[in-house]
KEKE-3310 file (N, C-alpha, C; in steps of 0.2 Angstrom, whole numbers, plus 5000, padded with zeros to 4 digits):
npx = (5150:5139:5140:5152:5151:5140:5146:5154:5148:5142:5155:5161:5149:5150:5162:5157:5147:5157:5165:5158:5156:5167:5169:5158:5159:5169:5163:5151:5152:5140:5139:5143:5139:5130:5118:5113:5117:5110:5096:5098:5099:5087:5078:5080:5077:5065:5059:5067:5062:5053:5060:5066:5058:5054:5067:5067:5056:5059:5069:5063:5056:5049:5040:5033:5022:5016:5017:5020:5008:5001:5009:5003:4990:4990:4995:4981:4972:4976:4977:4961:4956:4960:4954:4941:4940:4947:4963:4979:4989:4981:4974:4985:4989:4979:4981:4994:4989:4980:4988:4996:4986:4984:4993:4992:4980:4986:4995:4986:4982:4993:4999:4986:4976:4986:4991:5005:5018:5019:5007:4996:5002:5000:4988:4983:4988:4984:4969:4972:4976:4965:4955:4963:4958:4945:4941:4947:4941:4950:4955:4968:4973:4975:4985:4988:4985:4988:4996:5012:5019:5016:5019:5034:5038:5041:5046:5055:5071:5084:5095:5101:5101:5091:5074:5068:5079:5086:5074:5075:5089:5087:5078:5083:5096:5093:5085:5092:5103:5094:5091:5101:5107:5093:5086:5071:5073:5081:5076:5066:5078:5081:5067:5067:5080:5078:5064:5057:5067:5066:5053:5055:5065:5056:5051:5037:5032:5022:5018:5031:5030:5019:5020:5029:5028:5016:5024:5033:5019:5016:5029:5028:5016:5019:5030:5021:5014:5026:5030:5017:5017:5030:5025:5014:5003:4990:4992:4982:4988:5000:5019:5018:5028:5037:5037:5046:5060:5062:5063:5074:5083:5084:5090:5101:5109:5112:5099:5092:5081:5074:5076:5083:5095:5103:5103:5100:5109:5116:5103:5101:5112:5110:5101:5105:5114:5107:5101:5110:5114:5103:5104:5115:5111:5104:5111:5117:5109:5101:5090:5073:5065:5076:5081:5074:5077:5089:5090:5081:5091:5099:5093:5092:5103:5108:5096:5102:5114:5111:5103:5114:5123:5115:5116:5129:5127:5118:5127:5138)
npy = (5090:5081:5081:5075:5063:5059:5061:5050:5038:5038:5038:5026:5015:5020:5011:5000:4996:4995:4987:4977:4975:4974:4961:4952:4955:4945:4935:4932:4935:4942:4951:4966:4971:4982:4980:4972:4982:4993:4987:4986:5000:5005:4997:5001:5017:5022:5017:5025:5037:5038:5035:5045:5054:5044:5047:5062:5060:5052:5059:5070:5062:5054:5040:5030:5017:5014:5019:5009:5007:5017:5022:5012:5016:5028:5022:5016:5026:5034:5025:5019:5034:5038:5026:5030:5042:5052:5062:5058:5066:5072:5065:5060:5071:5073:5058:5061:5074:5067:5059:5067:5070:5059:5060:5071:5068:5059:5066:5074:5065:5063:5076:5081:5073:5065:5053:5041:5041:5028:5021:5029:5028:5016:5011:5021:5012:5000:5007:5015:5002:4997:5006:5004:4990:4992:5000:4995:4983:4972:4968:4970:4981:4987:4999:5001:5006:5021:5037:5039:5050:5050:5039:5040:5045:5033:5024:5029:5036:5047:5053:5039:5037:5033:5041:5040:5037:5051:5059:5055:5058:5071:5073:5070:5076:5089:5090:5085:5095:5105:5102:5100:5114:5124:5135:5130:5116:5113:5117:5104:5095:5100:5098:5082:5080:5087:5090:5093:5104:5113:5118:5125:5135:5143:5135:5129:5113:5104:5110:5107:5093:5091:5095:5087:5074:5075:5081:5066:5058:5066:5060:5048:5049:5053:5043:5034:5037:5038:5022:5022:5025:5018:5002:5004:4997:4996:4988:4981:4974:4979:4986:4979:4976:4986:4996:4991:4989:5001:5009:5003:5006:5020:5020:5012:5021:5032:5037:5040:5031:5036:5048:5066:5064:5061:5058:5063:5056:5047:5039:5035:5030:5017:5012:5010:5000:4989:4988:4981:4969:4962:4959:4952:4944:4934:4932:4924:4911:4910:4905:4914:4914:4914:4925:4938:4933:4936:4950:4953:4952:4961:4972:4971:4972:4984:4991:4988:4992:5007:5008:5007:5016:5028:5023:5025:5041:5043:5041:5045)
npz = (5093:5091:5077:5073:5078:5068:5056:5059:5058:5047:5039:5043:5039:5024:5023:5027:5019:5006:5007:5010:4998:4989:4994:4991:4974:4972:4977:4967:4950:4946:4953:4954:4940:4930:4927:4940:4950:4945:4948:4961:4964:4962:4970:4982:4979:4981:4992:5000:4998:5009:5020:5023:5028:5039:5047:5050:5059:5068:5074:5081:5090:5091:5079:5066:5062:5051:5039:5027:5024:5022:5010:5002:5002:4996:4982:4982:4980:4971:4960:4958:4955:4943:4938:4939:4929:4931:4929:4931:4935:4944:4953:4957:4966:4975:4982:4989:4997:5003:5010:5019:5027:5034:5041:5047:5056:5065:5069:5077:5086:5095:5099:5105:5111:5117:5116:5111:5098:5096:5097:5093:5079:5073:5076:5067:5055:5054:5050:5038:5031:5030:5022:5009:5008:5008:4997:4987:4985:4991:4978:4965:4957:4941:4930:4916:4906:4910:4907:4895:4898:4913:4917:4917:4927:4933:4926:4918:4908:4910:4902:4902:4917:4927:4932:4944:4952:4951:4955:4969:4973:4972:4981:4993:4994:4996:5009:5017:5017:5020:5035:5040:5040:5044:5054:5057:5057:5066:5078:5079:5080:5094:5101:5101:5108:5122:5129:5136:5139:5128:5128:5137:5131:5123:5111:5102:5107:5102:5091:5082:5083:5077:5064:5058:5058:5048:5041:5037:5031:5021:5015:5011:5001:4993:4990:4987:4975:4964:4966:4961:4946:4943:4944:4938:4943:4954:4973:4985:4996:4997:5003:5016:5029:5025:5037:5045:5037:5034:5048:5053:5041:5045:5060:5059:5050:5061:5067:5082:5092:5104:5100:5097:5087:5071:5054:5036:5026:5034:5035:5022:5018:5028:5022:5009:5014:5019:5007:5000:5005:5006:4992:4989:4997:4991:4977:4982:4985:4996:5005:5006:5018:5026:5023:5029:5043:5045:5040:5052:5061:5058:5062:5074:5079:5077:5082:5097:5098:5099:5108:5118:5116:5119:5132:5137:5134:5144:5156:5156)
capx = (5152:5137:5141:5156:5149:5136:5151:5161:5143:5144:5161:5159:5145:5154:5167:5159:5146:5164:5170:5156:5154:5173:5168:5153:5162:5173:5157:5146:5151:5135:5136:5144:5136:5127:5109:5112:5119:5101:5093:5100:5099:5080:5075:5080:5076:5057:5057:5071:5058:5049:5067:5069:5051:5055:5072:5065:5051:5064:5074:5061:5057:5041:5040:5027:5023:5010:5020:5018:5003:4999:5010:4999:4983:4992:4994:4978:4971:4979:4973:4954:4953:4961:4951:4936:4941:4954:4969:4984:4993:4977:4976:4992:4987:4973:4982:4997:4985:4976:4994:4997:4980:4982:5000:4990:4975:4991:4999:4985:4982:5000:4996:4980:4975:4991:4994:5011:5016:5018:5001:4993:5003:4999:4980:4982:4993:4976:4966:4976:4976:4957:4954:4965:4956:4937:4942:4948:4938:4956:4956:4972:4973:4978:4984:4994:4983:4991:4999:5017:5023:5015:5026:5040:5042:5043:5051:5059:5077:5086:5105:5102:5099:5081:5070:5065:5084:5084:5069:5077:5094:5086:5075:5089:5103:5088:5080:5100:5103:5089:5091:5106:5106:5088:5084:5068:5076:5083:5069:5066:5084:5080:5063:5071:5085:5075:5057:5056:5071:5063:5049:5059:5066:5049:5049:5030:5036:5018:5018:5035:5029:5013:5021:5034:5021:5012:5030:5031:5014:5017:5035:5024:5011:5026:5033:5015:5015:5031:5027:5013:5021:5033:5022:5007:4997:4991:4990:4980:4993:5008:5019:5016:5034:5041:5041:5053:5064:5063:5065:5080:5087:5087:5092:5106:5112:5111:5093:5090:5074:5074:5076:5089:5100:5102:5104:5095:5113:5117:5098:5100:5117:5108:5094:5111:5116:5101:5097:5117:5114:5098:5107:5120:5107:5099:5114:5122:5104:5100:5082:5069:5063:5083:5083:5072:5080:5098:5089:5080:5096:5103:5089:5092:5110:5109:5093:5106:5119:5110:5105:5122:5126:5112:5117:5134:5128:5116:5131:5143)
capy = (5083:5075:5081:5073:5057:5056:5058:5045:5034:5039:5036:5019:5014:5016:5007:4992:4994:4996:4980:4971:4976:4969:4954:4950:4953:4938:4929:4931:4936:4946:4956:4972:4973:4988:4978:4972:4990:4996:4982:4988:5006:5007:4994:5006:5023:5024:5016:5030:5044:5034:5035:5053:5056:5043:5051:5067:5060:5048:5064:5072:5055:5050:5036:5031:5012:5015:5021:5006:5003:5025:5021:5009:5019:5033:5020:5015:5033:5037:5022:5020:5039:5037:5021:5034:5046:5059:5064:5053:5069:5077:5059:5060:5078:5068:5055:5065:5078:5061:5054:5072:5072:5056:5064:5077:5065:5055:5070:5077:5060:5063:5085:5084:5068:5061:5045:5040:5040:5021:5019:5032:5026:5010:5013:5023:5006:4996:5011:5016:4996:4994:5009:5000:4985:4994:5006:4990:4976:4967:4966:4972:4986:4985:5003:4998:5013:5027:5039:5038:5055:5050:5033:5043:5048:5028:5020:5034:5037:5053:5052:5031:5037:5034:5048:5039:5039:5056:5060:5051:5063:5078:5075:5068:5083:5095:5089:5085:5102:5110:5097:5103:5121:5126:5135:5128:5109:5115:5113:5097:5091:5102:5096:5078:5080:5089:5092:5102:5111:5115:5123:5132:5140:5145:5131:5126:5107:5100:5112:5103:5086:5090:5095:5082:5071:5078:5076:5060:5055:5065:5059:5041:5048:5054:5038:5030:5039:5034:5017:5017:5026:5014:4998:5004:4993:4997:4981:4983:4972:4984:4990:4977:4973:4992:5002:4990:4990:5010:5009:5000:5010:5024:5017:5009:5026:5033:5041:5036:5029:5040:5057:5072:5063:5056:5062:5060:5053:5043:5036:5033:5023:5012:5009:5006:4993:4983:4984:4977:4963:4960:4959:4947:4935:4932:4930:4919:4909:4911:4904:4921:4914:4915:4933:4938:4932:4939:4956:4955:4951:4967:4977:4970:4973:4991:4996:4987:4998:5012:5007:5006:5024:5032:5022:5029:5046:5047:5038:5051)
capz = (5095:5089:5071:5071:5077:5063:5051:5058:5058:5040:5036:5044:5034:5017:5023:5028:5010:5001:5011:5009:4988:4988:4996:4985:4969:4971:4979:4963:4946:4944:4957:4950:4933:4928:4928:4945:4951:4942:4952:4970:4967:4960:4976:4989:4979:4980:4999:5003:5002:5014:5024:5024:5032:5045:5050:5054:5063:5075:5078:5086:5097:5087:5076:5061:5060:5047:5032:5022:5026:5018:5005:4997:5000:4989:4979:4979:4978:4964:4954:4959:4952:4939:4935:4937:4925:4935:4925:4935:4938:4949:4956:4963:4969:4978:4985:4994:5002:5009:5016:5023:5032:5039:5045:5055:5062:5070:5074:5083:5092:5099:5103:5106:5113:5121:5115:5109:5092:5092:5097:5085:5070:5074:5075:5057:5051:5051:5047:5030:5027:5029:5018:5004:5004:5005:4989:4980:4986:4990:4971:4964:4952:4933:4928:4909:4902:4911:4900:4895:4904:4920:4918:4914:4935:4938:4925:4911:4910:4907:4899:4906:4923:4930:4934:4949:4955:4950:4960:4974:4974:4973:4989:5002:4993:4998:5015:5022:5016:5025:5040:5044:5043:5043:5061:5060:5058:5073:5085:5080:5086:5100:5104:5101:5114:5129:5126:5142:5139:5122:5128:5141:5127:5120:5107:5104:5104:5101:5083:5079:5081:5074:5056:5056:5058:5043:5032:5035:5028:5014:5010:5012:4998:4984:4988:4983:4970:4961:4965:4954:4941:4942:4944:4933:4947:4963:4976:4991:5001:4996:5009:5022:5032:5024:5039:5049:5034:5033:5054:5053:5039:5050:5065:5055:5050:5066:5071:5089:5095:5109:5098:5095:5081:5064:5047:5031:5022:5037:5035:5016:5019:5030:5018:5005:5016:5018:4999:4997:5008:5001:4984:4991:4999:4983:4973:4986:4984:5001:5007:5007:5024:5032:5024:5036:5048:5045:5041:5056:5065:5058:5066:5084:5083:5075:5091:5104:5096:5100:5116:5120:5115:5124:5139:5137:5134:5150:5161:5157)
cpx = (5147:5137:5146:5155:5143:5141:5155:5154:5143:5148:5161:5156:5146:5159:5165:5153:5151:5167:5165:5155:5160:5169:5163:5155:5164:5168:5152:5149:5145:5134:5137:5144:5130:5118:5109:5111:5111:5096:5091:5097:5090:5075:5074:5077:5070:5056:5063:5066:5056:5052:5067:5062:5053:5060:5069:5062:5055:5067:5070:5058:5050:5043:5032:5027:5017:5012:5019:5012:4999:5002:5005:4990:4983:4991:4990:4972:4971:4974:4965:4950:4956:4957:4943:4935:4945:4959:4975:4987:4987:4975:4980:4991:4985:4977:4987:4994:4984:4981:4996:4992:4980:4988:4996:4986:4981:4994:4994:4982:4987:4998:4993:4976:4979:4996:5000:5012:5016:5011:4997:4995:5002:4990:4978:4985:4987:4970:4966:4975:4970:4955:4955:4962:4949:4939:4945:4947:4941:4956:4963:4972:4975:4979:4988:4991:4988:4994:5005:5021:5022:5022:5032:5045:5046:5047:5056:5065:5079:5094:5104:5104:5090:5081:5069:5072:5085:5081:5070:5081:5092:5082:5080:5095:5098:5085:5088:5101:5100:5088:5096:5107:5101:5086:5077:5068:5078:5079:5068:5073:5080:5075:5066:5077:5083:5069:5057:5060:5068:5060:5048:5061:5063:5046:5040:5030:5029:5016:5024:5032:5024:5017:5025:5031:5016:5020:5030:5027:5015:5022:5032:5019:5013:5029:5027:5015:5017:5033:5022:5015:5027:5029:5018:5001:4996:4986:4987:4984:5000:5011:5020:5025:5039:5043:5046:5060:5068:5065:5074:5084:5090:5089:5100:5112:5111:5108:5091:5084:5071:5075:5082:5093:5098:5101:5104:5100:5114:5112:5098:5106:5117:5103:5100:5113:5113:5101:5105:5116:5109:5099:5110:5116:5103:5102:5118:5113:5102:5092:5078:5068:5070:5084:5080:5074:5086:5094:5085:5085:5102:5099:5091:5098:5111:5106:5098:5112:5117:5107:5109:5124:5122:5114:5125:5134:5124:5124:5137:5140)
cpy = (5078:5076:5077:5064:5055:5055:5054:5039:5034:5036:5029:5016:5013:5012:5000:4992:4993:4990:4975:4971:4972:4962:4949:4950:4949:4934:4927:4939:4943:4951:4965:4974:4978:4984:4977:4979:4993:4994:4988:4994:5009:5004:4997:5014:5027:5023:5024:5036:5044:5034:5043:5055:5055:5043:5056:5066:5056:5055:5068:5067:5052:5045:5033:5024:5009:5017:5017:5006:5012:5025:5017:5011:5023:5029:5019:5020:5034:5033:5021:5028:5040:5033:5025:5040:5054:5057:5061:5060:5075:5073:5058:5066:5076:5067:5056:5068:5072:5060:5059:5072:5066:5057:5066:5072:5062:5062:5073:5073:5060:5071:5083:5081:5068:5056:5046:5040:5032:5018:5022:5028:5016:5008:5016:5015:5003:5000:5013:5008:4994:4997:5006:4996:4987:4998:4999:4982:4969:4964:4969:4976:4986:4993:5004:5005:5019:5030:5038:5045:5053:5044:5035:5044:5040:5025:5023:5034:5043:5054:5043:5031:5037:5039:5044:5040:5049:5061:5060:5055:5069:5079:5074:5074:5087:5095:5088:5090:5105:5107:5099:5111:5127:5127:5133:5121:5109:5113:5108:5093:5092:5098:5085:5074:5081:5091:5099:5106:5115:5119:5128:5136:5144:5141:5127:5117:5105:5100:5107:5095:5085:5088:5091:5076:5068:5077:5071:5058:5059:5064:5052:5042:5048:5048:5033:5031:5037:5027:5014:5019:5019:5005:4995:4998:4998:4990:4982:4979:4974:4984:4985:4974:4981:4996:4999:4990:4998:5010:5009:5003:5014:5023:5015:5018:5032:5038:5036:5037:5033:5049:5057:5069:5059:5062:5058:5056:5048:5036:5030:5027:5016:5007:5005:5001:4988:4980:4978:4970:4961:4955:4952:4942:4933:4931:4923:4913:4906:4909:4911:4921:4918:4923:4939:4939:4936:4948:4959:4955:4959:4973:4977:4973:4983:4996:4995:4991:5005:5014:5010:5012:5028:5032:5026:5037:5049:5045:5043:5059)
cpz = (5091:5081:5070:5074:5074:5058:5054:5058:5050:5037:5037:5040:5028:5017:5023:5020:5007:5003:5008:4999:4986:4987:4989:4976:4966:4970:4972:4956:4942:4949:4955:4944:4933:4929:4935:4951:4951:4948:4961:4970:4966:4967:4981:4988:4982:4988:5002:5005:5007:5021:5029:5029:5038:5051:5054:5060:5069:5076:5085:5091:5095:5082:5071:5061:5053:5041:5027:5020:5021:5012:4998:4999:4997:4984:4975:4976:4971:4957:4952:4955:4946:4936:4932:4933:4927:4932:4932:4939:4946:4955:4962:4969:4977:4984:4991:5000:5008:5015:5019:5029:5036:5044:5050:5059:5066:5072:5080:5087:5097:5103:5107:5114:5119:5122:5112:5100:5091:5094:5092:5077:5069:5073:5066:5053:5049:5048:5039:5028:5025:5024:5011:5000:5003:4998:4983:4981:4987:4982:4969:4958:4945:4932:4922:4907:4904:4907:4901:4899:4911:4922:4919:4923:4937:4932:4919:4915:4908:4908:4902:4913:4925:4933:4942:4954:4957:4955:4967:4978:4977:4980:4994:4999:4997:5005:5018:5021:5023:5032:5045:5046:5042:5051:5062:5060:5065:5079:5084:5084:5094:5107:5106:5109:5121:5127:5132:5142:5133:5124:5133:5138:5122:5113:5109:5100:5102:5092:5079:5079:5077:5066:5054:5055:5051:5038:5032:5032:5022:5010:5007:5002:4992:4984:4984:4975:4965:4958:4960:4947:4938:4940:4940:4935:4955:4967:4981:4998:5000:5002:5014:5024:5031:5030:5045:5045:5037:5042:5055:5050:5045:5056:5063:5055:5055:5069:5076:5090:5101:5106:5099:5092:5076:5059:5043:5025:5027:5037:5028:5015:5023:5026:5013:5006:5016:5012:4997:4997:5007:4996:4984:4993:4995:4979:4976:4985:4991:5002:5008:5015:5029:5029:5029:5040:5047:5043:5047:5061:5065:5063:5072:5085:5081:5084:5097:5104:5100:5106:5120:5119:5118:5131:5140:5139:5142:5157:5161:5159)
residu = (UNK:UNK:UNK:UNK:UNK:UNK:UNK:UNK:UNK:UNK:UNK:UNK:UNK:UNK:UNK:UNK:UNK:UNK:UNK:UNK:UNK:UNK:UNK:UNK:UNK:UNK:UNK:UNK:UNK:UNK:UNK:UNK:UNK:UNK:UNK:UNK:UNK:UNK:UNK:UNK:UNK:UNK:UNK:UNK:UNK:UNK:UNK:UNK:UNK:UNK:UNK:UNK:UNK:UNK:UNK:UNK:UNK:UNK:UNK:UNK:UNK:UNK:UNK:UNK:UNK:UNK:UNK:UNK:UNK:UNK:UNK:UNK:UNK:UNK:UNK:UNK:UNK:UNK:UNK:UNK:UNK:UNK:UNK:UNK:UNK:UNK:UNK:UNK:UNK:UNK:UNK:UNK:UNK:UNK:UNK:UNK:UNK:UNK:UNK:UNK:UNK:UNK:UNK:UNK:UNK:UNK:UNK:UNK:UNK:UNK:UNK:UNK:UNK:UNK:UNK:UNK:UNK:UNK:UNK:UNK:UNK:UNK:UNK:UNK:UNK:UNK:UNK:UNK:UNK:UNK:UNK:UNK:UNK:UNK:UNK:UNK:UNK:UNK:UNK:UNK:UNK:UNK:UNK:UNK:UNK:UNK:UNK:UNK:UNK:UNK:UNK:UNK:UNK:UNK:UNK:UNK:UNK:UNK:UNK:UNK:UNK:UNK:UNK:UNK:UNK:UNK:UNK:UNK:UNK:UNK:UNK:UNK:UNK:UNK:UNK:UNK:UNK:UNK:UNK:UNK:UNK:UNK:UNK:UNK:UNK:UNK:UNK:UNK:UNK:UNK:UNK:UNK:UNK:UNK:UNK:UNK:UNK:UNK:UNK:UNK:UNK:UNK:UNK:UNK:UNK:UNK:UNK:UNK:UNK:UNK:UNK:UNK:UNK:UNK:UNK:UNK:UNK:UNK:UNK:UNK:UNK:UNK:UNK:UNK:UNK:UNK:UNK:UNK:UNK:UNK:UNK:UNK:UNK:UNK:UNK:UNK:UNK:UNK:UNK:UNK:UNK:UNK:UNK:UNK:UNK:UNK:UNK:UNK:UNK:UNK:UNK:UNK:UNK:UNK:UNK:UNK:UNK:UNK:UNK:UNK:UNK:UNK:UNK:UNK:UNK:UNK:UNK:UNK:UNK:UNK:UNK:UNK:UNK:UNK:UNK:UNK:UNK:UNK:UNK:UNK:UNK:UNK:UNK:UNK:UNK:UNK:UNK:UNK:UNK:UNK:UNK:UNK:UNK:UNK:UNK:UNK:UNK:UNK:UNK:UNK:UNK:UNK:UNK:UNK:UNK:UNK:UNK:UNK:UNK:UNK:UNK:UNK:UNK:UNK:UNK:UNK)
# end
């Protein structure tokens, strides 16, 4: 049952992208040309990894408000030792390990401790930001030197496809794979859905949250990563507004705030929409401020959607 309503939340989803692409074609000449297409599919690829992490971690009933905010301390990782003479790819080594280890400090603030995740990752959100700007003295990073292979992850193409999309593919084909029929994905719904039932089942729920915990920071540090490959800077105000996007995505593509559902394509067609509407309110020459707005309006209506379905699901 609830597979069959993540794929009608799915199939939805392209219909109203597919509706709204119609739409905007007429609306602006430039909307279905291969640049803009480029545009769209490169703005959501990199935050996507970012997606995938915080999927998992809403299924089991936690949440990360801090992703941006570890995204751009990988970033600034990376660059900083690089600047001091670390080969980029040991760098990045670095900078992941780091966005993994701030995983577990949150996660063992949720085990260990007790606190919530939206307390801990809220706690690390200022913590990873502070980090950012002591390592770069709120100065922003120059890294044009880097070699041309490192670049190659953020802005090289292969056949006139980006490696960054690429990159992109290969992790949500592989993580929706293993999401779906990997019995230790399982306990996560599981824990997700009933925690006390969980560990009436001998599931040791605190281990699941712990390590999901820990993917997400380092889906956050490979998103860093890429980012600088791609950017060949690292900014120490990166990031800031991303993990309500990346929230929404999944939210959107139907992982409940409340745990036990959502899927890592249903996440990524969330994020697809977004970036559309995005695309559309910038071609339509839409004020930045009112994009906000109308993208904050998407959010409200997606959580009250999901609201709305949990209320359903306990009332039956």
């Amino acid at each position: 049952m609830k597979l069959k309503t993540n794929n009608l939340r799915e199939a939805g989803l392209i219909v109203i992208i597919a509706v709204l692409c119609l739409v905007m074609s007429f609306a602006s000449e430039f909307f279905l040309t291969w640049e803009n297409m480029r545009a769209m599919l490169l703005s959501f690829a990199i935050e996507g990894i970012v997606v995938v992490g915080m999927t998992v971690l809403l299924i089991v009933g936690g949440i990360d408000l801090a992703v941006g905010s570890v995204v751009c301390l990988s970033m600034v990782i990376v660059g900083a030792l690089f600047l001091h003479g670390f080969d980029p790819w040991t760098a990045s080594v670095i900078a992941v390990v780091a966005s993994a280890g701030i995983g577990l400090c949150m996660g063992l603030c949720v085990t260990k401790i007790g606190l919530s995740h939206f307390i801990a990752s809220l706690a690390f959100m200022v913590i990873a930001r502070g980090l950012s700007l002591a390592i770069t003295q709120g100065t922003p990073q120059s890294l044009f030197s880097l070699p041309a292979e490192f670049k190659l992850i953020g802005q090289g193409t292969i056949y006139g496809l980006p490696v960054v999309i690429i990159i992109f593919g290969l992790i949500v084909v592989v993580s929706d794979y293993i999401l779906r029929n990997s019995v230790l994905f399982r306990k996560v719904f599981y824990t997700g859905s009933n925690e006390r039932a969980a560990m009436y089942a001998g599931i040791d729920v605190n281990s699941v949250k712990l390590w999901v915990t820990v993917l997400c920071g380092t889906m956050s540090g490979i998103a860093g990563v890429v980012y600088t490959a791609r950017f060949g800077a690292a900014t120490p105000t990166f990031g800031v507004g991303m993990e309500l996007n990346v929230i929404a995505a999944a939210v959107i593509g139907g992982a409940s705030l409340k745990g036990g559902s959502g899927t890592i394509y249903g996440a990524v067609l969330g994020l697809a929409l977004l970036s559309v509407v995005t695309s559309s309110l910038i071609l339509l020459d839409v004020s930045v401020y009112f994009q906000d707005v109308i993208k904050g309006g998407i959010l409200l209506v997606a959580v009250s959607l999901d609201h709305w379905i949990n209320s359903r699901k306990q009332s039956n």
